[in-house]
KEKE-3310 file (N, C-alpha, C; in steps of 0.2 Angstrom, whole numbers, plus 5000, padded with zeros to 4 digits):
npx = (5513:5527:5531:5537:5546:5542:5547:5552:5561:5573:5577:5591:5595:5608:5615:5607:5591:5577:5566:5560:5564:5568:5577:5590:5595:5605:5605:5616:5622:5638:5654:5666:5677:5672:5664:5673:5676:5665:5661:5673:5669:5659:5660:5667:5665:5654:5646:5640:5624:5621:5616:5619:5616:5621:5623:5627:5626:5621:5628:5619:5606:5603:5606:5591:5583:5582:5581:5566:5562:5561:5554:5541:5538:5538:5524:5518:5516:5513:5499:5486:5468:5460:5467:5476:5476:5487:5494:5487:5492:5507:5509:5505:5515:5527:5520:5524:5537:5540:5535:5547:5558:5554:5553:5566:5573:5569)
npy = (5599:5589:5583:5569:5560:5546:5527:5511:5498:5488:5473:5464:5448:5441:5438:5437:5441:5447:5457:5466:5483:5502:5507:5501:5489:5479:5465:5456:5445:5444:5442:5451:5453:5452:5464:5473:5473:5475:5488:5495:5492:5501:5514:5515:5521:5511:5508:5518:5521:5513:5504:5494:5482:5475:5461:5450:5435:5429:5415:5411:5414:5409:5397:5397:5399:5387:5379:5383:5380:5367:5365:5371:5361:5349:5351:5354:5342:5332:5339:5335:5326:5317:5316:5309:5311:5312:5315:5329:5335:5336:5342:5354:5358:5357:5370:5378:5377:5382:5395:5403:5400:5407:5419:5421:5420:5431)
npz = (5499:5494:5478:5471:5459:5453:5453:5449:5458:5454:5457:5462:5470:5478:5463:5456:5444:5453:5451:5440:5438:5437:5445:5450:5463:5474:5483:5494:5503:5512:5517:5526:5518:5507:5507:5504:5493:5486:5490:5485:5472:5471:5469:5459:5441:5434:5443:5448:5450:5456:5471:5485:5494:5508:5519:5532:5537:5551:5562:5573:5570:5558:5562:5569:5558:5551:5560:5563:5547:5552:5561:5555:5544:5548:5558:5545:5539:5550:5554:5555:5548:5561:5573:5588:5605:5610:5601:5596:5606:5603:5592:5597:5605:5599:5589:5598:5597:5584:5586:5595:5587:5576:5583:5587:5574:5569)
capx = (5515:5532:5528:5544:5546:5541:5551:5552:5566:5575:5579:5595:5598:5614:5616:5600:5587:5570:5562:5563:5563:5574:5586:5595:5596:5609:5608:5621:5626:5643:5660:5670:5682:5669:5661:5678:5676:5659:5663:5677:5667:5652:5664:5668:5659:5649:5643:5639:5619:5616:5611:5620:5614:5626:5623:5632:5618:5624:5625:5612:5602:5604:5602:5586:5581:5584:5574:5561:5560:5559:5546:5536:5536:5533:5519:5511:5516:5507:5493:5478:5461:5461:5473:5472:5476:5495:5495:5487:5498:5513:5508:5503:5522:5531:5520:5528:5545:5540:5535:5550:5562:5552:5554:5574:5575:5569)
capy = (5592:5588:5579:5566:5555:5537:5522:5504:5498:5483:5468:5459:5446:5435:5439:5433:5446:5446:5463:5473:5492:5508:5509:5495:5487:5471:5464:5451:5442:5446:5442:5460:5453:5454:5471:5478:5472:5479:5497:5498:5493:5506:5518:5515:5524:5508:5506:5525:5522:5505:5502:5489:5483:5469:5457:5444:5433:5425:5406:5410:5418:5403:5392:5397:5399:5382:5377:5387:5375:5360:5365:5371:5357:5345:5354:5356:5335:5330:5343:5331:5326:5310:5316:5306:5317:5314:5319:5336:5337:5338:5347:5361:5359:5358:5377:5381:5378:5385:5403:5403:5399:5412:5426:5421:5424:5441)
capz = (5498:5489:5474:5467:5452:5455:5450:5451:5462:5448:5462:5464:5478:5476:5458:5453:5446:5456:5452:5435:5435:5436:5450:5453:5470:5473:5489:5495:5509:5512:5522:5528:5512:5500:5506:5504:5488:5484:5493:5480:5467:5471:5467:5452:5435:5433:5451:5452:5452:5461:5478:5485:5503:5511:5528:5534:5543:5560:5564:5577:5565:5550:5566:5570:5553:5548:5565:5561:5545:5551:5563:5549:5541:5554:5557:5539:5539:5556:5555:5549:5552:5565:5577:5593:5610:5612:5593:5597:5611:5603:5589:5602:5609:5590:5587:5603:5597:5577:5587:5598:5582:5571:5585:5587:5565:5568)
cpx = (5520:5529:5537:5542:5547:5542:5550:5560:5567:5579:5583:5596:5603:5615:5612:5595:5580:5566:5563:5561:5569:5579:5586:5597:5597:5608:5609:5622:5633:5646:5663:5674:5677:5665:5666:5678:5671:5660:5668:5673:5660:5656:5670:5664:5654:5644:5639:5629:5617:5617:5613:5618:5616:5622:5627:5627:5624:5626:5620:5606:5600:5603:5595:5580:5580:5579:5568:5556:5557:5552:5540:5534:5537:5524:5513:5511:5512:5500:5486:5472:5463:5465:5470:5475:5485:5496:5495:5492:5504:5515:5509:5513:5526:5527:5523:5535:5546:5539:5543:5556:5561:5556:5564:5576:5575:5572)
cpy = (5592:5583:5577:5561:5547:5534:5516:5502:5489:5479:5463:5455:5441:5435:5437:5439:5443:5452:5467:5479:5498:5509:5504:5494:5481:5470:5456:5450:5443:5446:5448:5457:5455:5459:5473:5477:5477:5486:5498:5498:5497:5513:5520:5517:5517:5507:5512:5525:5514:5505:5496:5487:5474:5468:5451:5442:5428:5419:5407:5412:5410:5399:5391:5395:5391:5379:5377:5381:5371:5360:5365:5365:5350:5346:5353:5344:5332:5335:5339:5330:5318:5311:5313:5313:5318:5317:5329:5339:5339:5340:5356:5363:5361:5368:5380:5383:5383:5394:5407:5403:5406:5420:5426:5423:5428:5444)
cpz = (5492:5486:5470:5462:5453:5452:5452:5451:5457:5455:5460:5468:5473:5468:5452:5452:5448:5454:5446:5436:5436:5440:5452:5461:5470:5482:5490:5502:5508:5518:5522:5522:5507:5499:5504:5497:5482:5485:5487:5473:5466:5467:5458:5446:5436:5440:5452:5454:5452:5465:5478:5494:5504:5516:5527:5541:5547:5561:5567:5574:5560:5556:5566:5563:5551:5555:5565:5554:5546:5555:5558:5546:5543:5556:5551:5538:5543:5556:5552:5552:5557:5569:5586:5599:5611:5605:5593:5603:5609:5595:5592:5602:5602:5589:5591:5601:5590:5582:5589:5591:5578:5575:5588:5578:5567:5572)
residu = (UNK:UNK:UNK:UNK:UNK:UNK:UNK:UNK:UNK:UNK:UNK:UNK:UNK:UNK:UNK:UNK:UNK:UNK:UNK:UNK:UNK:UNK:UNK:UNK:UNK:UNK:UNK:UNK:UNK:UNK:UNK:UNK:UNK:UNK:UNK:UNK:UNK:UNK:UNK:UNK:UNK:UNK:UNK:UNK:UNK:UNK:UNK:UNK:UNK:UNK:UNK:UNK:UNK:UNK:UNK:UNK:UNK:UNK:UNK:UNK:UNK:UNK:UNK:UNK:UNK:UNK:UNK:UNK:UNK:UNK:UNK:UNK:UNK:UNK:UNK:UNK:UNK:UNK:UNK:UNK:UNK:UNK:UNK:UNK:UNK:UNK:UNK:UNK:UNK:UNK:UNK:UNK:UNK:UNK:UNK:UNK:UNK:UNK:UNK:UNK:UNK:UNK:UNK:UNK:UNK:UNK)
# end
């Protein structure tokens, strides 16, 4: 069994830190101008040991995603004790659309 030297991965999202420890990891959202941007600057001395991991998330993606919300939180709002039977019914329908949302995000 190979044996390596363990570190704690220092977390960037959007220029915001999340995670302190050793090897720097930025990840951004990014339009093709602004990886061209980030690619040039990976390559530069100060860029040489960080980890940069771009996407450029979809509308249909951020649509979902944003569906997905409201569902949820339709849901955690309606979800109570006393519901009469059309209440449970269209709670049921609403999880329906919260799965269906969830499984378009991913």
């Amino acid at each position: 069994m190979a044996r390596g030297r363990s570190f704690k991965v220092d977390v960037t999202v959007k220029g915001e830190g999340v995670v302190a420890g050793d090897l720097a990891l930025h990840i951004e959202e990014a339009t093709a101008e602004r990886r061209t941007e980030l690619r040039a600057g990976s390559r530069e001395k100060a860029g040489e040991n960080v980890v940069t991991w771009v996407y450029e998330l979809a509308d249909d993606t951020w649509d979902a995603l944003r569906e997905l919300h409201r569902s949820r939180s339709m849901i955690e709002r309606r979800d109570t004790a006393g519901k009469n039977a059309t209440e449970v019914e269209l709670l049921g329908a609403e999880r329906g659309r919260e799965a269906h949302h969830e499984s378009a995000a991913l």
